[in-house]
C-alpha positions in Angstrom: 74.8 -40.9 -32.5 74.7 -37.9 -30.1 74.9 -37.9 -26.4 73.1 -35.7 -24.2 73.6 -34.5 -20.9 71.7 -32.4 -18.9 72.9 -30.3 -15.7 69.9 -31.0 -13.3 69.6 -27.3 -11.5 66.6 -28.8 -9.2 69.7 -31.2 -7.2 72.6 -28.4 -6.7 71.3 -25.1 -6.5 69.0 -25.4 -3.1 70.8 -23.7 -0.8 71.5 -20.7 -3.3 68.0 -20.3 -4.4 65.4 -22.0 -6.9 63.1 -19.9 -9.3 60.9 -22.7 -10.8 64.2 -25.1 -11.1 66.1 -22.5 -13.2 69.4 -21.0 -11.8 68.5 -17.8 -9.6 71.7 -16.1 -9.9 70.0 -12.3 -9.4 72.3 -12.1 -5.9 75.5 -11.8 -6.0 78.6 -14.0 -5.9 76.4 -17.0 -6.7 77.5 -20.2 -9.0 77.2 -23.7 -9.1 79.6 -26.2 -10.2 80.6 -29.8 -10.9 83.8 -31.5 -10.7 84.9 -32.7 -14.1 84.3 -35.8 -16.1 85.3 -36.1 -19.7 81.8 -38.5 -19.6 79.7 -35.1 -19.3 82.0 -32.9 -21.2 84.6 -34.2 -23.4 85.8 -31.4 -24.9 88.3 -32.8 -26.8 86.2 -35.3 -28.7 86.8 -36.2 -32.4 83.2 -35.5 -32.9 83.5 -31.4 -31.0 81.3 -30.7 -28.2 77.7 -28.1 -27.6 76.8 -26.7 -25.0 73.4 -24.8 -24.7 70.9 -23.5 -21.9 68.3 -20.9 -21.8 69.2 -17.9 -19.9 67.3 -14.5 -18.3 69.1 -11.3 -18.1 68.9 -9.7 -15.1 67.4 -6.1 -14.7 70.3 -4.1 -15.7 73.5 -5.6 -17.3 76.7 -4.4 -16.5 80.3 -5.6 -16.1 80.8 -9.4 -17.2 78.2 -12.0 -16.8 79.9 -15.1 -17.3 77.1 -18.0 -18.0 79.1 -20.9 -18.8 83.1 -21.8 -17.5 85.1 -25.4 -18.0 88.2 -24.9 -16.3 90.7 -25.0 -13.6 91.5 -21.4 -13.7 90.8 -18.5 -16.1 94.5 -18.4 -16.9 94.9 -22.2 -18.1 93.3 -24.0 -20.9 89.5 -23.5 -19.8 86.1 -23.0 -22.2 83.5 -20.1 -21.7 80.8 -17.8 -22.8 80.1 -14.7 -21.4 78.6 -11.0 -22.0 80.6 -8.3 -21.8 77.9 -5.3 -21.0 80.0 -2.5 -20.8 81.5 -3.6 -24.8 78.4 -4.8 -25.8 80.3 -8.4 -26.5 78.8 -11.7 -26.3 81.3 -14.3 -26.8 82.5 -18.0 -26.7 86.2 -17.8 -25.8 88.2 -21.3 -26.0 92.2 -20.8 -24.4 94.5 -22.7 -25.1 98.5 -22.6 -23.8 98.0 -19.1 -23.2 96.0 -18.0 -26.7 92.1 -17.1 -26.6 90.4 -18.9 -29.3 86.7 -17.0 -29.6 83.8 -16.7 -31.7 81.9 -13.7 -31.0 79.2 -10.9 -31.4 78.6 -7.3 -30.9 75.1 -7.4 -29.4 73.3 -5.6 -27.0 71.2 -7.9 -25.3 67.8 -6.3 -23.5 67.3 -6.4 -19.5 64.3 -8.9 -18.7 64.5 -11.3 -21.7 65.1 -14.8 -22.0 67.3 -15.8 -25.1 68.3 -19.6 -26.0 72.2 -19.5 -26.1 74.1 -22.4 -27.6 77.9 -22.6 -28.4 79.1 -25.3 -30.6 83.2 -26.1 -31.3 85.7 -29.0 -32.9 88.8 -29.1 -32.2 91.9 -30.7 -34.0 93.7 -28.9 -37.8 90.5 -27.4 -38.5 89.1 -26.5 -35.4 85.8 -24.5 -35.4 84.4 -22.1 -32.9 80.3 -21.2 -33.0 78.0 -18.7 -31.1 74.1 -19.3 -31.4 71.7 -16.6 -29.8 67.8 -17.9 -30.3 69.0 -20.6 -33.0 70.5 -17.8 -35.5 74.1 -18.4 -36.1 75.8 -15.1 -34.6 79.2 -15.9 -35.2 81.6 -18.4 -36.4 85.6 -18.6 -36.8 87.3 -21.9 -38.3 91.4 -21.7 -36.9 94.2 -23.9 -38.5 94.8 -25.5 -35.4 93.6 -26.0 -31.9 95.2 -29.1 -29.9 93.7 -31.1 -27.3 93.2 -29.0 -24.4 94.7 -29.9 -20.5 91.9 -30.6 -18.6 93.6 -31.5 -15.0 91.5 -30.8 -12.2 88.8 -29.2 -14.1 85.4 -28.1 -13.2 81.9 -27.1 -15.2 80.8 -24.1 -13.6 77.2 -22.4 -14.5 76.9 -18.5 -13.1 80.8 -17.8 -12.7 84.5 -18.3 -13.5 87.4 -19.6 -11.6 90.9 -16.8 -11.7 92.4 -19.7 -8.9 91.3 -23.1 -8.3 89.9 -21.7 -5.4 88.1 -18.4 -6.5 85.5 -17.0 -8.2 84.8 -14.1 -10.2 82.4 -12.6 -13.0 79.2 -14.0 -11.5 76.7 -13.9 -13.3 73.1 -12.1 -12.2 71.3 -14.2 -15.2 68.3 -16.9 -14.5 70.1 -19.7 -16.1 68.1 -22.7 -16.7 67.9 -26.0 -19.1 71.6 -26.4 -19.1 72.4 -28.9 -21.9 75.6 -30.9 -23.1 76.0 -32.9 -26.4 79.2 -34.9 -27.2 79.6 -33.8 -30.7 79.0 -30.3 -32.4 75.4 -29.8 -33.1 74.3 -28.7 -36.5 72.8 -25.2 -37.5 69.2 -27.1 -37.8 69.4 -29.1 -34.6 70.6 -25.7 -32.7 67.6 -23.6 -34.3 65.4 -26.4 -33.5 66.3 -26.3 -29.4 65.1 -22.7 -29.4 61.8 -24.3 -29.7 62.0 -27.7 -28.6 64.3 -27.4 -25.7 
């Protein structure tokens, strides 16, 4: 059976603004995070991992808008998705000992819009790495191995990533909202079914 977890935005988010419980993240250098528990994120389960959440571009895109980090730092073994404006990238990037594991999509996503963004993965000899944009499968990469990642002192971050255990960067100016976390990899029918049921 699959577990589901659901970042409540209503409980962490006050002091950095609220727009109808979503994540307001149209100012700048604004996140929220969570210290980490394998019970809300186990990313190296047997049965893989999804992660999804319904997100509002801001205005204008440009630079990085990173909408979903797992990490201690950007440099160790950490889990992300992110769009890359200037390259017209939206991508799911797993590292690991140093090497960037990714499923990705060139995309131009419009300014104003919500989409329904999901990223699946399984790890292990036949580790699998999927990007979902409004339940269509966008992308999807199967690597001959990817071990168990370190996950000392790691946090779940929503709006930004961490360079140092300390610091933030690539902040995101999305409305983020109805972050979700499942402890197994979701299939293509459950994924296309959270773009209406979510």
């Amino acid at each position: 059976s699959q577990t589901e977890y659901a970042i409540d935005t209503t409980q962490s988010f006050i002091s950095n603004g609220i727009s109808n419980t979503a994540l307001n993240l149209s100012a700048s250098d604004k996140s929220v995070y969570y210290t980490w528990s394998s019970t809300y994120l186990d990313v190296n389960n047997a049965n893989g991992g999804t992660v999804g959440m319904w997100m509002k571009t801001p205005s204008s895109l440009s630079g990085i808008d990173t909408y979903f980090f797992a990490g201690s730092t950007n440099t160790g073994d950490n889990l992300k998705v992110y769009y890359d404006a200037t390259n017209k990238k939206l991508r799911f990037n797993i590292r690991k000992s140093g090497v960037d594991y990714y499923a990705e999509a060139s995309i131009t996503l419009s300014a104003s819009t919500w989409y329904q963004l999901s990223l699946a993965w399984k790890l292990g000899a036949n580790a699998q790495l999927q990007l979902y944009l409004n339940g269509n499968l966008l992308d999807a990469r199967t690597y001959s191995n990817i071990s168990s990642l370190t996950t000392t002192s790691w946090y779940i971050c929503v709006g930004a990533e961490k360079p140092t255990t300390t610091t933030y960067t690539n902040y995101s100016r999305a409305v983020i909202d109805r972050v979700k976390i499942y402890n197994s990899m979701r299939d293509s029918d459950k994924i296309a079914k959270d773009t209406y049921f979510w």
